[in-house]
N, C-alpha and C positions, 0 to 999 in steps of 0.2 A: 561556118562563119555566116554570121549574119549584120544587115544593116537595120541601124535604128528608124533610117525613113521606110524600109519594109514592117517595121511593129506599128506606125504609123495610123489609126483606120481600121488597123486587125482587132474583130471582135475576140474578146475574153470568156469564156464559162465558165461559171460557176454553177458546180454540181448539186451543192446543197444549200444555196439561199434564193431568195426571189427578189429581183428578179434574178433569172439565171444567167444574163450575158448584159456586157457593157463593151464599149469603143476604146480603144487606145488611143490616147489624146497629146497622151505627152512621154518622157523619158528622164529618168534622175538618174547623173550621177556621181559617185565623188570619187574622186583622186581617177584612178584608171581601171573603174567597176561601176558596172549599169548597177544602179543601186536600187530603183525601184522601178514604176511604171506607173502612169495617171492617167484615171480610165473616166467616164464618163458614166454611167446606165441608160439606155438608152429609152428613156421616160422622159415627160418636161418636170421641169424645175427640182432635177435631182441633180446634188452638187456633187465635184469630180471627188472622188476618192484615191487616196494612193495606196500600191498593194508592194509587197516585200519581191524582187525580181526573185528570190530562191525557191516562193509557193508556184513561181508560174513553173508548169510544164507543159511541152509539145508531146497530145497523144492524141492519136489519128488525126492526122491532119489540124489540129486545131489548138488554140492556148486554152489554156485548162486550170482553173486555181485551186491547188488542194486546202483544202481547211479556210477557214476563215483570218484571211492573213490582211484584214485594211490595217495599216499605220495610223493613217486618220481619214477624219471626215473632211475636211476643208484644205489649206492649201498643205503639201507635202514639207516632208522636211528634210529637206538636201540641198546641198551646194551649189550643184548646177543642173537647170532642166535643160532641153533638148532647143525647147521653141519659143517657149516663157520665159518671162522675168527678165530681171536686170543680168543678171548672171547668165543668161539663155548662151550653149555653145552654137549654134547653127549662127554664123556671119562672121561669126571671130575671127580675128590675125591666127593664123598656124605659125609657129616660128620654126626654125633648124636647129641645129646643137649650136650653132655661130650667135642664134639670138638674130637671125633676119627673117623677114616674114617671106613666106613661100606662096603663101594665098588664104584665100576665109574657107571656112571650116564649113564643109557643104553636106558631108555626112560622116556617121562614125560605122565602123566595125567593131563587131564583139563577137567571140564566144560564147552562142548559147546553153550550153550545158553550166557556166561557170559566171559570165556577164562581164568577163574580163574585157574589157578594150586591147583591141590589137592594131588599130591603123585608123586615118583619119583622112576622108577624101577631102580635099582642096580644089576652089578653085581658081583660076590665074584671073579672071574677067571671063565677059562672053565670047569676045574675040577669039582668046586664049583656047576657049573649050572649043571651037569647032574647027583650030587647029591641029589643037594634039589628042591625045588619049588623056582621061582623067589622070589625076595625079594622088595617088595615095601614101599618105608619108605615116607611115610605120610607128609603132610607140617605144620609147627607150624606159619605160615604167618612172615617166613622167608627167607631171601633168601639163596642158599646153599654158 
């Protein structure tokens, strides 16, 4: 299991274009599937590109893009990014099965092999956080 603020930063390779690595900038996804990834190149004035989350793989140590998998050249096309946009998940209300809010939406879990979401860290306030242990509320293969 992996967290989306760990792909965060994390450089990309790419084996067979130039240039051969860019930055992880951002994170799409829709319904309860990491659906893509917005990567940067790490050049001036080259614009972010989005790549399909199923070309990435982890091999040796590191993200890896097989084949030439960009979606596009300019902004992504999915529902909700990570960090961006009006749609951005990170600050959000998390709600319960009741429909009350538990706390904002601080980071997600997934399954890397698949990009499935499986849990969503919350947090209560600051107060909150250096009270208790984080809080991760679980997915019912819903969306929040």
């Amino acid at each position: 299991m992996r967290t989306i603020q760990s792909l965060l930063g994390a450089s990309v390779f790419f084996p067979h274009e130039q240039p051969s690595y860019a930055m992880i900038v951002d994170v799409c996804c829709k319904g309860e599937q990491v659906d893509s990834i917005v990567v940067k190149p790490k050049h001036w004035f080259k614009r972010e590109k989005c790549i399909s989350f199923a070309s990435l793989k982890w091999i040796d140590g590191k993200w890896t893009v097989e084949g030439k998998q960009f979606t596009s050249d300019n902004k992504p096309a999915c529902t909700v990014r990570f960090l961006k946009g009006k749609n951005r998940l990170s600050g959000q209300p998390a709600y319960d099965e009741r429909g009350e809010t538990v706390g904002l939406v601080e980071n997600v879990y997934f399954l890397p092999e698949t990009g499935r979401i499986v849990g969503y860290e919350v947090t209560e306030g600051l107060y909150a956080d250096f009270l208790s242990e984080k809080l991760v509320v679980k997915t019912l293969n819903k969306s929040l």
